[in-house]
N, C-alpha and C positions, 0 to 999 in steps of 0.2 A: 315771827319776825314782824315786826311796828314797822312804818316810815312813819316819818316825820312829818308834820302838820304841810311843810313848804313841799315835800316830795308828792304826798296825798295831792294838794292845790296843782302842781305840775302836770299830774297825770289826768287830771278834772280836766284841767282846760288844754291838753294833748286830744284827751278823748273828744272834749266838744272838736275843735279843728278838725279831728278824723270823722266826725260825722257829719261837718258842715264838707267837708271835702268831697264825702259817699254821696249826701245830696244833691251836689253839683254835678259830680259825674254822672248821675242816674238823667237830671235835666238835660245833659248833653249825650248822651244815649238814647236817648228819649226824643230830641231833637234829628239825632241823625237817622233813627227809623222814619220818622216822618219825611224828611229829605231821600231817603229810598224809597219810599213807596211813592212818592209823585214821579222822582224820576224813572222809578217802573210805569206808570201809566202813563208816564209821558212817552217812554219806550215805546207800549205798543199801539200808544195811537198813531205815533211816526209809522211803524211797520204797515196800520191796517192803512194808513193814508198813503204813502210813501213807495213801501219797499214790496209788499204783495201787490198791486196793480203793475211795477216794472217787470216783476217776476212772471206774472199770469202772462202780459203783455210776451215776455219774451220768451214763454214755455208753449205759447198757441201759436205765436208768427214764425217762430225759428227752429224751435223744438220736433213740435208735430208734423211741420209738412219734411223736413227730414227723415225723419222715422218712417213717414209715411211711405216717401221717394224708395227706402230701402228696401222696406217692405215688400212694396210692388217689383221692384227689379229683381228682389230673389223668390217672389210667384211665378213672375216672368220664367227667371231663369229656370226653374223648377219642371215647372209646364213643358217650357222647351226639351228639355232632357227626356221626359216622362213622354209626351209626343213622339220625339227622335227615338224611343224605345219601344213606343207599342206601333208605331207606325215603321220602323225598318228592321231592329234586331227582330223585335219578336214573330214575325211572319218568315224574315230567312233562316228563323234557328228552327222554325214550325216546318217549311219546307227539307232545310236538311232532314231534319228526325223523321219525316214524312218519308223521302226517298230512302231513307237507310232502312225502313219498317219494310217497304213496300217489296225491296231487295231482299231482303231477308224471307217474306214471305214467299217470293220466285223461287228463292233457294229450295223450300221447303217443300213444295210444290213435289206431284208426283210426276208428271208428264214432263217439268224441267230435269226431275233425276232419271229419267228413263232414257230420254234423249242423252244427256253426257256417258252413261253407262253402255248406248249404242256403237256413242264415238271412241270409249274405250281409252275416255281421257284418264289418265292415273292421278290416283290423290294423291292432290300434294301435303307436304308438313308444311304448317305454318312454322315460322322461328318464335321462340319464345317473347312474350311482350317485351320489350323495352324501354317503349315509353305513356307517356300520358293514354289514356283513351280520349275517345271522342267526347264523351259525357265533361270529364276533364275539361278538357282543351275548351267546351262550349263556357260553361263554368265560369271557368276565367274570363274568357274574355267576357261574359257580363259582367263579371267583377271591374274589369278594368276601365269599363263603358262606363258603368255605376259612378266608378272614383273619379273617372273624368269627368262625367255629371254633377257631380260634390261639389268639384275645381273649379267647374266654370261658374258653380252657384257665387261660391262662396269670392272667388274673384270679381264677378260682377257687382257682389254687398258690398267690396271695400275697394276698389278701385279709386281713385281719385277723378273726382267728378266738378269742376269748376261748381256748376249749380249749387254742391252738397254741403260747399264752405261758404261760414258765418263768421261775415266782419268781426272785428275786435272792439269795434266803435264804442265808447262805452254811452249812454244813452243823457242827454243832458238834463242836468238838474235846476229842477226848479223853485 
């Protein structure tokens, strides 16, 4: 299939237009990379100048003594409990176990079974256990000393503490 000399000329100068067209676009392509990359370094010289000094600024004065405050109140709190348990539970639970050993030992004793076999006391039946032992019952309640200890930690960390709240103020610009 021919075209004709006018159809040929048509598409010559179609084709130049489409190329002078691709040129242009690539200039303006080419123009808008350049206009990105300044306004990328223009970006982060605003940040190193700008936006990190408010930030450090507001991550050392409001951040850290925060953190810090919690910190200490659930060492605090911690301490307390852990004191309150080697200083009272764990010496009255030492003494119970102590006086039940020591009983037990009398029991066993030969001069204490001699004497009740003089007096001609008759053995008794114990009833069959019913409930918790002593070991049990000790048990628990360190568990429940523990969980209180938790309680009071953990209520201490998030209490509501005037001091521990930071204004909204947003910091002025300059």
């Amino acid at each position: 299939m021919s075209l004709s000399r006018k159809r040929r000329k048509e598409l010559k100068k179609l084709k130049g237009s489409a190329a002078d067209l691709w040129d242009s676009q690539q200039d303006v392509l080419n123009h808008a990379n350049e206009v990105a990359r300044e306004v990328s370094r223009q970006l982060g010289n605003y940040s190193k100048e700008q936006v990190v000094p408010v930030v450090r600024d507001t991550y050392e004065h409001r951040v850290v003594p925060t953190v810090d405050r919690g910190i200490k109140v659930s060492r605090n709190a911690v301490d307390g409990v852990r004191k309150g348990i080697s200083d009272g539970v764990v010496p009255a639970v030492g003494g119970v176990v102590g006086t039940v050993l020591s009983i037990g030992d009398i029991a066993k004793d030969t001069r204490v079974q001699a004497a009740l076999r003089r007096l001609h006391v008759p053995e008794q039946v114990l009833p069959a256990k019913k409930g918790a032992s002593a070991g049990t019952v000790i048990a628990i309640g360190l568990g429940v000393l523990a969980a209180a200890g938790v309680a009071y930690a953990v209520w201490q960390t998030f209490r509501a503490d005037d001091e521990l709240w930071v204004s909204d103020e947003e910091p002025a610009a300059s």
